[in-house]
C-alpha positions in Angstrom: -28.9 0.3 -17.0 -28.8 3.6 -16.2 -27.0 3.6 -13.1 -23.9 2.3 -14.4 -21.1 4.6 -15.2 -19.4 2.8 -18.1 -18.9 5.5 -20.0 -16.9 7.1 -17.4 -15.2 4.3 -16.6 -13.9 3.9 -20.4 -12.6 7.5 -20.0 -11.2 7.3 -16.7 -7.6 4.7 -17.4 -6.2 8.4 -19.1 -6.6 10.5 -16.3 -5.2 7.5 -14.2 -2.1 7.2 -16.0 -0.9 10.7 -15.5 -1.7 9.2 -11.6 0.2 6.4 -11.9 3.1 8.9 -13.1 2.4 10.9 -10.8 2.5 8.6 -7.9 5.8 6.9 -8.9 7.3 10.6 -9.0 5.6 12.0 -5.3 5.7 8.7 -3.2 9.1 8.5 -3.0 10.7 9.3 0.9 12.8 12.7 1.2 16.4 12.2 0.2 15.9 9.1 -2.0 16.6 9.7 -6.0 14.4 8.7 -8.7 17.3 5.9 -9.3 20.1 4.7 -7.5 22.8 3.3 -9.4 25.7 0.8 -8.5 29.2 0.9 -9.9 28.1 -0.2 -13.1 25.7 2.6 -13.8 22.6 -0.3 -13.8 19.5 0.0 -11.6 20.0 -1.5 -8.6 16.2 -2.0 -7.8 14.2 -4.1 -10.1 12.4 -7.5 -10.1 14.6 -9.1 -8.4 14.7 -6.9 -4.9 10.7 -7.4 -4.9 9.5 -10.1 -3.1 5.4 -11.6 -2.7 4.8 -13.1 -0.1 1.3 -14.5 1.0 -0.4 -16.3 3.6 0.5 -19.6 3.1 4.4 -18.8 3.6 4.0 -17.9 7.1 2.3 -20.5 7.9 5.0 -22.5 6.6 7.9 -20.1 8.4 8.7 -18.8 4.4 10.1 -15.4 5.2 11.6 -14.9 1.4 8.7 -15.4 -0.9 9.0 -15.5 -4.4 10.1 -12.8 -6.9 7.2 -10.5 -9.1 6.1 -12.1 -12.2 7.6 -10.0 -15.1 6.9 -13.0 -17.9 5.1 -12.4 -20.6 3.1 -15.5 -21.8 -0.1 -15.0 -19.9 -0.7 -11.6 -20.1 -3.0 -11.6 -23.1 -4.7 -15.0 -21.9 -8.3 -13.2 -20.6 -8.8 -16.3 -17.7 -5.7 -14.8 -16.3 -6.8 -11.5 -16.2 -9.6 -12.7 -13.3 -8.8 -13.4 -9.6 -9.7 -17.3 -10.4 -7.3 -18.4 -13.2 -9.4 -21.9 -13.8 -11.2 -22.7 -17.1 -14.4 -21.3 -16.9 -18.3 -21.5 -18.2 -19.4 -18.1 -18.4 -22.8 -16.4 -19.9 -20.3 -15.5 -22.9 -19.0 -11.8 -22.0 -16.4 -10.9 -19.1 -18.3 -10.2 -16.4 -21.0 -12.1 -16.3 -21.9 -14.9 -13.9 -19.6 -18.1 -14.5 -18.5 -21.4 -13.2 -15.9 -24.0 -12.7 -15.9 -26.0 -16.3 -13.6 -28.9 -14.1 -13.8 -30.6 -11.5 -12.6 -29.7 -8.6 -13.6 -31.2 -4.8 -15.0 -29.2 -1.9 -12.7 -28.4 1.1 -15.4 -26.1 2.6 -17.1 -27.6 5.8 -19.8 -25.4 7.6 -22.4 -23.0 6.6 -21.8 -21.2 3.1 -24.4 -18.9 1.6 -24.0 -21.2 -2.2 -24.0 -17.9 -4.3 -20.5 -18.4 -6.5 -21.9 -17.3 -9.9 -19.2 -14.3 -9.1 -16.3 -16.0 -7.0 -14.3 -15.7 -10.2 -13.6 -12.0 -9.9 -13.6 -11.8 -6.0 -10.2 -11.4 -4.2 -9.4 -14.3 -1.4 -8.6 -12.6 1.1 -6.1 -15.9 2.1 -4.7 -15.5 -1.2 -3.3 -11.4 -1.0 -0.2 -10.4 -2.0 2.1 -9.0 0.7 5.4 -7.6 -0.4 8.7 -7.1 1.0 10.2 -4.5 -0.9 13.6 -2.8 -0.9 12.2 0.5 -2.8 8.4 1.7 -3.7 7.0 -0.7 -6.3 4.0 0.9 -8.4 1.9 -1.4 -10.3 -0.6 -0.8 -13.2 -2.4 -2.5 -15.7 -4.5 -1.6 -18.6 -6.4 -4.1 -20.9 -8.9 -3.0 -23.3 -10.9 -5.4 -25.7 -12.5 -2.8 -28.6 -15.4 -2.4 -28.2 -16.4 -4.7 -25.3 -14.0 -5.7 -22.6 -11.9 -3.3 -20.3 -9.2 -4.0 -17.4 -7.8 -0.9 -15.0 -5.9 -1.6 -11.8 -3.4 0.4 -10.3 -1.5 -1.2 -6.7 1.4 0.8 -4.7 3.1 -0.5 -1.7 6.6 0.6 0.0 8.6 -0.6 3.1 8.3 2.4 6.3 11.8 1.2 7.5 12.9 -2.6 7.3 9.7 -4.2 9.5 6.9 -2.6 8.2 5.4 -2.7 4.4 2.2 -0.9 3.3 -0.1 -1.0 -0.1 -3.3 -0.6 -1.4 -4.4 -1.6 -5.1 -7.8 -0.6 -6.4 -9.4 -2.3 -9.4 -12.0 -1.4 -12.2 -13.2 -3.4 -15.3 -16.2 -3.8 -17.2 -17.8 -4.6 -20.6 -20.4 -3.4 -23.1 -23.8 -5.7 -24.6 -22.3 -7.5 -27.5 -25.6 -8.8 -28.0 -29.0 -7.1 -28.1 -27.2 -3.9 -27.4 -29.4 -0.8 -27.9 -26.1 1.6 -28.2 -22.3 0.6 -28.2 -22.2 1.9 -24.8 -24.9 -0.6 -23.4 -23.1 -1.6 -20.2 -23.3 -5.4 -19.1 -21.1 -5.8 -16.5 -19.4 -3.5 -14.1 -16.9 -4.5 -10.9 -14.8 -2.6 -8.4 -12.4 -2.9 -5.8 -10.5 -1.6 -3.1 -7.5 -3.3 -1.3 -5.1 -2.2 1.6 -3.1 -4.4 2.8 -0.2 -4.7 5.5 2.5 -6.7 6.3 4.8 -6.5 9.8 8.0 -8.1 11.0 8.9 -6.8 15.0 13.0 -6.4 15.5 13.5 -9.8 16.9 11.9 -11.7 14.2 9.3 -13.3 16.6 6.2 -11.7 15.8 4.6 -11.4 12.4 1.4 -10.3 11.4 -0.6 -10.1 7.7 -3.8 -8.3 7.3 -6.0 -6.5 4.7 -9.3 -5.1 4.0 -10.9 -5.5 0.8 -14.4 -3.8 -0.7 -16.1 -5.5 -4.0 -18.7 -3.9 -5.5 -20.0 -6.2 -8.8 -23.1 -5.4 -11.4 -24.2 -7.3 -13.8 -26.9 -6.8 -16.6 -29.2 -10.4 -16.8 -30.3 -10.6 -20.7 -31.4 -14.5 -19.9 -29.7 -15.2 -23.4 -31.3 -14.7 -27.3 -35.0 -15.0 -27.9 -35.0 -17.2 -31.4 -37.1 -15.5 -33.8 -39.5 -17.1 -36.8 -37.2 -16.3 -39.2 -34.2 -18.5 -37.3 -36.5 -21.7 -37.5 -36.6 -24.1 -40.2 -39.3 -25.9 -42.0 -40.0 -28.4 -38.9 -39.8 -25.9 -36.4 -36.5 -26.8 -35.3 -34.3 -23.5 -34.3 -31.3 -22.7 -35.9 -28.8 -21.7 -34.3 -26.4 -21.0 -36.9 -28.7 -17.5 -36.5 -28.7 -16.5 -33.9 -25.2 -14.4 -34.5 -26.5 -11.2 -35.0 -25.5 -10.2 -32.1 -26.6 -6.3 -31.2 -29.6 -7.3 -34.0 -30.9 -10.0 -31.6 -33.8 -10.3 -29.2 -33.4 -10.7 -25.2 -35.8 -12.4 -22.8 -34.6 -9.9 -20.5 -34.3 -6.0 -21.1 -34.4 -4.7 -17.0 -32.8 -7.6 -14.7 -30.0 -6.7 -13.0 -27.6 -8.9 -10.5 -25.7 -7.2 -7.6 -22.8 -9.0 -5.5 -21.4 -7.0 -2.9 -18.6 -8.2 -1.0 -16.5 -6.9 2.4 -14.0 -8.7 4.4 -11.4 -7.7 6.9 -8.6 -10.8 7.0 -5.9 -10.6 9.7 -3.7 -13.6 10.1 -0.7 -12.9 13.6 2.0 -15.5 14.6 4.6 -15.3 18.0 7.4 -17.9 17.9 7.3 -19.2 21.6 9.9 -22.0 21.7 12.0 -20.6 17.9 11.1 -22.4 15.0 10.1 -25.8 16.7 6.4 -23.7 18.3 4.7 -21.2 17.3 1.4 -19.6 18.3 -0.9 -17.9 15.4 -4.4 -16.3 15.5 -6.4 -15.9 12.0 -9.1 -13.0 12.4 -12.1 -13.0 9.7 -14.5 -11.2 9.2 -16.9 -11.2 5.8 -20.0 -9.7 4.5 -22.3 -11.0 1.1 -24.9 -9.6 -0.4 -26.4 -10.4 -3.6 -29.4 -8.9 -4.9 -31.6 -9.6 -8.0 -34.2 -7.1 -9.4 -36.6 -6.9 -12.8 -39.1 -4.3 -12.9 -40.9 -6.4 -15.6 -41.6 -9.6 -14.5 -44.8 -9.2 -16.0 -45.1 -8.0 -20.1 -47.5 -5.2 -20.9 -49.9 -7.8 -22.2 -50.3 -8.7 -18.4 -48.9 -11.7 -19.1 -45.5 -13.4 -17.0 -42.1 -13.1 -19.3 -41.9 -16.6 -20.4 -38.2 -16.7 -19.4 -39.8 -17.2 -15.5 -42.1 -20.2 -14.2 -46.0 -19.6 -15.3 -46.8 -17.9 -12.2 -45.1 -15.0 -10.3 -45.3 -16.0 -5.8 -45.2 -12.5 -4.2 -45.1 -9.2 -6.4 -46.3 -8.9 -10.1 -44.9 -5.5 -9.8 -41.1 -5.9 -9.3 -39.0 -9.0 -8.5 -36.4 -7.6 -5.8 -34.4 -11.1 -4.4 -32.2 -10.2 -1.6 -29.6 -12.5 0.5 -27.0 -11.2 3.2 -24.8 -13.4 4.8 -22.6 -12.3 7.8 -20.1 -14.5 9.0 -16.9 -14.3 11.8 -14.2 -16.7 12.5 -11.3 -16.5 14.9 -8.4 -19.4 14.5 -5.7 -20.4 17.2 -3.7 -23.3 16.8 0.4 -23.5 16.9 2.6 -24.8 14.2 6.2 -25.5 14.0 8.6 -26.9 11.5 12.3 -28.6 11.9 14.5 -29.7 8.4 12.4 -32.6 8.2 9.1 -32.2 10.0 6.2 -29.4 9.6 2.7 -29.4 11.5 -0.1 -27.2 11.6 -2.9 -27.8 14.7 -5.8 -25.5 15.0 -9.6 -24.7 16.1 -12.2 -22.6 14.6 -15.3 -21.1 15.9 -17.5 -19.2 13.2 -20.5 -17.3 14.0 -22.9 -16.6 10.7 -25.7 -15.3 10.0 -28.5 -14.8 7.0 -31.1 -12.3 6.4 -33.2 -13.5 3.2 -35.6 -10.5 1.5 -38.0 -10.0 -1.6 -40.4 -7.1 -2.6 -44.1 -8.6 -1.6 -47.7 -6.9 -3.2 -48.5 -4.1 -5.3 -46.8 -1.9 -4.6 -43.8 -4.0 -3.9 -42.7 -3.3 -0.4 -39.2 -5.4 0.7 -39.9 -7.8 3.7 -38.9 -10.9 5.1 -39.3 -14.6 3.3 -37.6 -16.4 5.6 -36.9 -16.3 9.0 -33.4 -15.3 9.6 -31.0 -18.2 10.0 -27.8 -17.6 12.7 -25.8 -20.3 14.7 -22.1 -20.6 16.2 -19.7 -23.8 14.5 -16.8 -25.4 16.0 -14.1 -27.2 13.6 -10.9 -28.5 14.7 -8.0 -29.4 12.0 -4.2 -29.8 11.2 -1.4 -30.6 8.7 1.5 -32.9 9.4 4.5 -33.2 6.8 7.8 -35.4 6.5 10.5 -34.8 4.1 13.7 -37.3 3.5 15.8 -36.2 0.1 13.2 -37.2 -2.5 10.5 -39.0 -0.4 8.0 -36.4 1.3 5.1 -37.6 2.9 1.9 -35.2 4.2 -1.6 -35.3 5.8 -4.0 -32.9 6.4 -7.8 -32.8 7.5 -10.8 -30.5 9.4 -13.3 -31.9 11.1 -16.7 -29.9 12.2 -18.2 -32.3 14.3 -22.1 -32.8 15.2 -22.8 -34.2 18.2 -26.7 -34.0 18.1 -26.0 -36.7 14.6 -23.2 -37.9 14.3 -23.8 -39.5 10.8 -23.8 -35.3 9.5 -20.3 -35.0 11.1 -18.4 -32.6 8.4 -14.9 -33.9 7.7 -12.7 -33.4 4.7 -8.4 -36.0 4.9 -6.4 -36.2 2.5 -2.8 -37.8 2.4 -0.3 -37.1 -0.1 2.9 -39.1 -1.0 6.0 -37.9 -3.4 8.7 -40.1 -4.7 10.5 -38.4 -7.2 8.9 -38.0 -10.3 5.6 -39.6 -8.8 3.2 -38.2 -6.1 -0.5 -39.6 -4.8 -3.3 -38.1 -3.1 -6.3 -39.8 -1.2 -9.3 -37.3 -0.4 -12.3 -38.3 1.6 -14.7 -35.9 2.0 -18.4 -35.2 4.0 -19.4 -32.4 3.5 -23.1 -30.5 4.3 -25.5 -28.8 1.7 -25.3 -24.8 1.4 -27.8 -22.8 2.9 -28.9 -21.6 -0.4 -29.0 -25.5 -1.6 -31.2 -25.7 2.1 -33.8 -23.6 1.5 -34.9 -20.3 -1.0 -37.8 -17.9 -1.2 -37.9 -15.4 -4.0 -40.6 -14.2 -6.4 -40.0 -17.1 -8.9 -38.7 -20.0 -6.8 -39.3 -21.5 -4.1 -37.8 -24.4 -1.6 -37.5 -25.9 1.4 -34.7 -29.4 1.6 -33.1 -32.1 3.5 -30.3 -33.1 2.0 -27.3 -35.9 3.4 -24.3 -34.5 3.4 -22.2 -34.7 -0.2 -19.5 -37.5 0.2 -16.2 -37.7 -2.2 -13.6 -40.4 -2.1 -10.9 -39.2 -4.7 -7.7 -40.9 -5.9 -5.1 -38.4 -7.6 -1.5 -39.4 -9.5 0.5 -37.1 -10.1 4.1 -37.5 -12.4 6.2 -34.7 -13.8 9.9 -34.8 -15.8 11.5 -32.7 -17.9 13.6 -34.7 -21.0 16.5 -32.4 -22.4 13.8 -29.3 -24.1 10.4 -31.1 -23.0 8.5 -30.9 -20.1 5.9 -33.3 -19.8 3.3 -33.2 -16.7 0.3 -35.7 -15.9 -2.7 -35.9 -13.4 -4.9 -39.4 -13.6 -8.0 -38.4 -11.0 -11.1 -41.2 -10.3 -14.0 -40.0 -8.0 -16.6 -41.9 -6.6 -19.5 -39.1 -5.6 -22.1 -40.0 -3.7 -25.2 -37.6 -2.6 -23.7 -35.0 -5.1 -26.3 -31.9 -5.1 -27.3 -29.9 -8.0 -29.7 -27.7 -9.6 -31.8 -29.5 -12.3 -34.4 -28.2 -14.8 -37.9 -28.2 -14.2 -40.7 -30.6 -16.1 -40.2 -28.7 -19.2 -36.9 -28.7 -19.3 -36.6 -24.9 -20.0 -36.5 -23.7 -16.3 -35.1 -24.2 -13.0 -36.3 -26.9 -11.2 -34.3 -26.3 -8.0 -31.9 -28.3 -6.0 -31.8 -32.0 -6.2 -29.5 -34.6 -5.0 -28.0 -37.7 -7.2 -27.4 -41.2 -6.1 -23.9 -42.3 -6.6 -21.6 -42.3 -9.4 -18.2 -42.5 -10.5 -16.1 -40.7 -13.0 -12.3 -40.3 -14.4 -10.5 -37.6 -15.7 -6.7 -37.3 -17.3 -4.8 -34.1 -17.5 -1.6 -33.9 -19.6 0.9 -30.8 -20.2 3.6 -30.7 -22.8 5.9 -27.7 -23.5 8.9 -27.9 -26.0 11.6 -25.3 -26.7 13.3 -25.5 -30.1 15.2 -22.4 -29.7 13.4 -19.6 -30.1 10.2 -21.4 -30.9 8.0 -22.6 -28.3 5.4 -25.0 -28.3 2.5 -25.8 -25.3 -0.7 -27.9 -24.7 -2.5 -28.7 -22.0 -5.8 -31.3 -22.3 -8.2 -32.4 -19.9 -9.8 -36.3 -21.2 -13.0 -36.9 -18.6 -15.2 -39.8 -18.8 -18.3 -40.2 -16.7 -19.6 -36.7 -16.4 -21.3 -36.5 -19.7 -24.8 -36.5 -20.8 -25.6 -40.0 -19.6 -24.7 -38.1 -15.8 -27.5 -36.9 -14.2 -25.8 -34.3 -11.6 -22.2 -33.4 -13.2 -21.5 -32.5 -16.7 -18.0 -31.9 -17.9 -16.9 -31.7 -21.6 -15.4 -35.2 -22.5 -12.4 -32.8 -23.8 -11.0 -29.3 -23.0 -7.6 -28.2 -24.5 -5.7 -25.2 -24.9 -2.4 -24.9 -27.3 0.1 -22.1 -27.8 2.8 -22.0 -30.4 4.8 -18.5 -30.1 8.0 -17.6 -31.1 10.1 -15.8 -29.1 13.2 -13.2 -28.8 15.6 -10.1 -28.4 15.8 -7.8 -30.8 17.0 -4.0 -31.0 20.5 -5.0 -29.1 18.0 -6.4 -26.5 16.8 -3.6 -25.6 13.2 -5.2 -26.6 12.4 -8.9 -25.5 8.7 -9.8 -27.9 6.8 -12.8 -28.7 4.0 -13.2 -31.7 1.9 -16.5 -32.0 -1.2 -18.0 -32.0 -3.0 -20.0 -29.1 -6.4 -21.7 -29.1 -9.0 -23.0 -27.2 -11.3 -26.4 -27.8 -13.9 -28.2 -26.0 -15.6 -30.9 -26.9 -19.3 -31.1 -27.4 -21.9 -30.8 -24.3 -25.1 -30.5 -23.1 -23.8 -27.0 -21.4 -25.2 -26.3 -17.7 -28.3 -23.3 -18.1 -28.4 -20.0 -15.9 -31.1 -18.9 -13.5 -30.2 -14.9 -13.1 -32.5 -14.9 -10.5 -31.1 -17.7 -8.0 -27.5 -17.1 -9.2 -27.6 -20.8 -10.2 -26.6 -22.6 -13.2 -28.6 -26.0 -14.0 -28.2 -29.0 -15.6 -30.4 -29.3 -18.9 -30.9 -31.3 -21.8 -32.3 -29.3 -24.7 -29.1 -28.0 -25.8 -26.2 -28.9 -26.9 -22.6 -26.7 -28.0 -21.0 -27.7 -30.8 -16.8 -28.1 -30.4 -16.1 -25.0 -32.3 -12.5 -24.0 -31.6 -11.5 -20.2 -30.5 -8.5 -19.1 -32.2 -6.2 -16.2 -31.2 -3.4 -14.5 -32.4 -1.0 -12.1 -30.5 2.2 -10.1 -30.3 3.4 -9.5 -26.4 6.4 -7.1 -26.2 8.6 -6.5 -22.9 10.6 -3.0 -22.9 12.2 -2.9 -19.4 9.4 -2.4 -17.0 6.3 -2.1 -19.5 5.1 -4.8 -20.6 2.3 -5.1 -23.6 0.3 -6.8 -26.0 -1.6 -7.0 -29.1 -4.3 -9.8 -29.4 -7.0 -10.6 -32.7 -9.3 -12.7 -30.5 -11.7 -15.3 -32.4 -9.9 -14.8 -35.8 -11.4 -17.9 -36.6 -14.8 -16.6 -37.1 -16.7 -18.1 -39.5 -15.0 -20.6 -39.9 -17.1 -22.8 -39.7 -19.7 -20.4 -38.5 -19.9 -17.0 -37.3 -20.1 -17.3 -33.5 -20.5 -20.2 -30.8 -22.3 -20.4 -27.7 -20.8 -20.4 -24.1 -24.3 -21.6 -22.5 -27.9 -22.3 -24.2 -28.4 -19.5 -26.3 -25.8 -17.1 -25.0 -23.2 -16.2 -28.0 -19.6 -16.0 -27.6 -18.1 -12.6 -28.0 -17.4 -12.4 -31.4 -14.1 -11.0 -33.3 -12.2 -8.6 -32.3 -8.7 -6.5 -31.1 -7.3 -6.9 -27.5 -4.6 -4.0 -26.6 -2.6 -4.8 -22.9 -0.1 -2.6 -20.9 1.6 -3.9 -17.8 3.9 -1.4 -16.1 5.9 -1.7 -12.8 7.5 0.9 -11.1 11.0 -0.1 -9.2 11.8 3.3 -7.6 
């Protein structure tokens, strides 16, 4: 990978510092003092005169937000230091290509491209952070994990008078080959991105607006996971895997594969109170651009012969694979909401217009061309929200609709209704919702297919009851789902490669989530536990591990006439055992299999988080249980964990 520039990147967070200094210095307005102090000689700006506000509040009339987070307990948790905070399968570095490891129902009706191997470290552009700020407010971060892991992002945004606030934050991170590594430098994963961002009040409160424009460059080395040598089988034949920990000693299927996903979007979302709060008009402006590109320049060994990590036979170009996909799409939303003490509603219409362009390198020489015709049409959907709320009893709807008049029976839909009495809340979701394009049809080098699915149909029950008892907090979610026409990728006949997309019959499964937290003083004590039954190996579509659980026990303090708040602990996490889902690099796919299962080995961490003022830092031994039992554990068939080592955080935000 000699195109990546991690080496600069490991040496550029320095150089950025003395920016980030530099910038909370110079990007003050004329006249205003490095600190402004009341009465009591204390900083007047902080935490507490920053406000976030996003997307969601103004479609809800929320003009205040919520304040900055300045807590300390998930900064050295790694899943929070991603866009998508939700357990995840990965390919067993950060970076790499992952996936949701729990269940969660689609709410996306229409055309999607199906590529989400990298949705975890994209921005949602409906999710940014606007800010309504009384002074500048700096923000940077800097997480290293020696020698592999690295985390850089720096964000600014001020107020130009009282209406008007403006930012920008720009992100960097990347990690180094843990395994199979042919220097300590070997780069597997590289991501950037730029944000700017606006937010706009007029004088007479009626008019508000929202928009940003985001850039996301991501690169991933494809090593299609560790090539089990003669001397890691035993007398049968049988591999084992208890070494295959050798990490930077072991053997790769793939030495040149490379993934790309490129993203661009330009978001603006613009309300105008017509009648106060009762009506309001609002427009939502999107515009989005994918690509994702997959290239080897050795799909075929010296020998002459195909790598054995791809199907026997290679469809268009022995001499590179080059797999290409660019998805366009455009959406424009009007609808009018309004809101009273007791009543909210929400009622819109969308039209999107998308379009695809799929490409792969053909002959010898390989020349990029067309393998399927491109794909572009104009959708209509038409939705709403309606909410009612009486002391503790709150009732609300909501639902979207893209209809199909051509076949009614493929009408898209997703309702759901949602009740709360007190400690208890319910939710019914019904769901119809049509394959991705990707899960419609693919032409590349290795695969190849052309479907008809029936639209994926989900009728899910959710129960919901929280209460906090004196020092615990207790938290429960009971979920059933009865799936029918679920769609997913399976393994070929031989059970080592993708077979493609299929789609399953009907079946039904349960899952319980639970969430405890005690405080005994200074000592604190949390778990959280997902129980699922019916997505296990006996499941032909859907596999989810039977258990996944993460504790924390941390103490926590002032010391130095609290002038330093600090915790030290230990958290870990455990999954059951599974029959994990596989990767195909070159679809961006993972697959259901059956050849290999992951043991429950638990991941143990230990850490000491420290809050001085504004900064904000951690140290972190991650997987100090290595082995014990073993030395290392798998995150997908035959891809190792990362194995032990020292995590070092900084958080710092700038007030003035």
């Amino acid at each position: 990978m000699s195109d990546f520039s991690l080496p600069a990147l490991f040496k550029m967070p320095a150089r950025l510092l003395l920016a980030v200094l530099l910038l909370s210095l110079g990007l003050r307005p004329a006249g205003v003092r490095a600190q402004i102090l009341d009465d009591s000689t204390q900083n007047r700006y902080g935490a507490r005169t920053t406000f976030i506000l996003k997307e969601r509040n103004l479609l809800r009339e929320d003009t205040v937000g919520r304040m900055i987070d300045t807590t300390l307990t998930r900064l050295p948790q790694q899943r929070y230091w991603t866009h998508d905070t939700t357990f995840q399968q990965n390919l067993g570095n950060f970076g790499t290509a992952s996936r949701p490891l729990l269940w969660e129902p689609n709410r996306q009706l229409g055309a999607r491209l199906g590529r989400h191997a990298f949705d975890q470290y994209a921005r949602d552009a409906a999710d940014i952070n606007y800010y309504d700020t009384r002074s500048p407010y700096t923000f940077f971060r800097f997480f290293q994990g020696n020698p592999y892991e690295q985390v850089f992002e720096l964000g600014y945004t001020r107020s130009l008078k009282r209406r008007l606030n403006v930012g920008f934050n720009y992100e960097r991170f990347g990690s180094y080959k843990s395994v199979a590594a042919t220097s300590t430098r070997s780069g597997q994963t590289e991501h950037s991105n730029f944000l700017l961002f606006a937010r706009y009040e007029s004088p007479n409160n009626r008019y508000r607006a929202m928009g940003n424009f985001s850039t996301a460059r991501h690169t991933a080395a494809e090593q299609g996971g560790i090539v089990p040598q003669v001397a890691d089988t035993t007398d049968s034949g049988q591999v084992d895997l208890t070494q295959l920990f050798d990490y930077q000693r072991e053997v790769v299927n793939l030495t040149t594969a490379k993934n790309r996903d490129d993203r661009d979007r330009v978001h603006l979302l613009h309300s105008y109170r017509l009648l106060g709060r009762g009506l309001t008009a609002f427009h939502v402006f999107d515009w989005s651009r994918q690509l994702n590109k997959y290239t080897d320049t050795k799909p075929v060994l010296a020998s002459g012969v195909v790598n054995p990590f791809y199907p026997a036979s290679v469809r268009l170009s022995t001499a590179a694979t080059d797999d290409r996909a660019e998805f366009r799409q455009l959406e424009n939303t009007v609808g009018v909401m309004g809101q009273s003490a007791a009543v909210q509603y929400r009622i819109y219409a969308r039209q999107r217009i998308y379009s695809l362009e799929t490409k792969a390198a053909i002959g010898v020489p390989a020349v990029v061309r067309d393998t399927i015709d491109g794909r572009s049409s104009s959708q209509y959907f038409f939705g709403g929200t309606a909410a009612f709320q009486y002391r503790q009893f709150a009732v609300e709807t909501a639902g979207e609709i893209k209809p199909d008049l051509k076949d009614p029976t493929q009408t898209e839909y997703w309702l759901s209704g949602r009740t709360r009495l007190g400690l208890f809340s319910g939710e019914v979701l019904l769901t119809s919702v049509a394959p991705t394009l990707t899960e419609q049809q693919f032409s590349g080098n290795h695969f190849v297919w052309n479907t008809n699915f029936d639209n994926v149909q989900v009728q899910q029950f959710r129960v919901r009851a929280a209460r906090q008892v004196g020092i615990h907090q207790l938290e429960a979610v009971g979920t059933v789902a009865n799936v029918v026409n679920y769609i997913y990728y399976g393994a070929a006949a031989d059970g080592q490669h993708l077979g493609g997309p299929r789609q399953a019959g009907a079946f039904q499964f349960t899952s319980l989530m639970a969430r405890y937290h005690v405080t005994i003083g200074h000592l604190n004590f949390e778990n959280q536990a997902t129980y699922t039954v019916g997505a296990g190996p006996d499941n032909e579509a859907l596999r989810i591990p039977t258990l996944v659980g993460e504790s924390r026990l941390y103490y926590q303090g002032k010391v130095f006439k609290n002038a330093l708040f600090g915790q030290v602990g230990v958290q870990a996490y455990f999954q059951s055992r599974w029959k994990a889902y596989d990767y195909s690099p070159s679809t961006q796919q993972f697959f259901v299999q059956d050849h290999f299962t992951i043991r429950n080995t638990p991941v143990v961490d230990v850490f000491v988080n420290a809050d001085i003022k504004t900064v904000g830092v951690f140290f972190k031994m991650a997987y100090v249980n290595q082995f014990v039992p073993q030395n290392g554990y798998y995150t997908a068939p035959f891809y190792a964990g990362l194995p032990r080592r020292l995590e070092f955080g900084l958080r710092w935000q700038f007030f003035n």
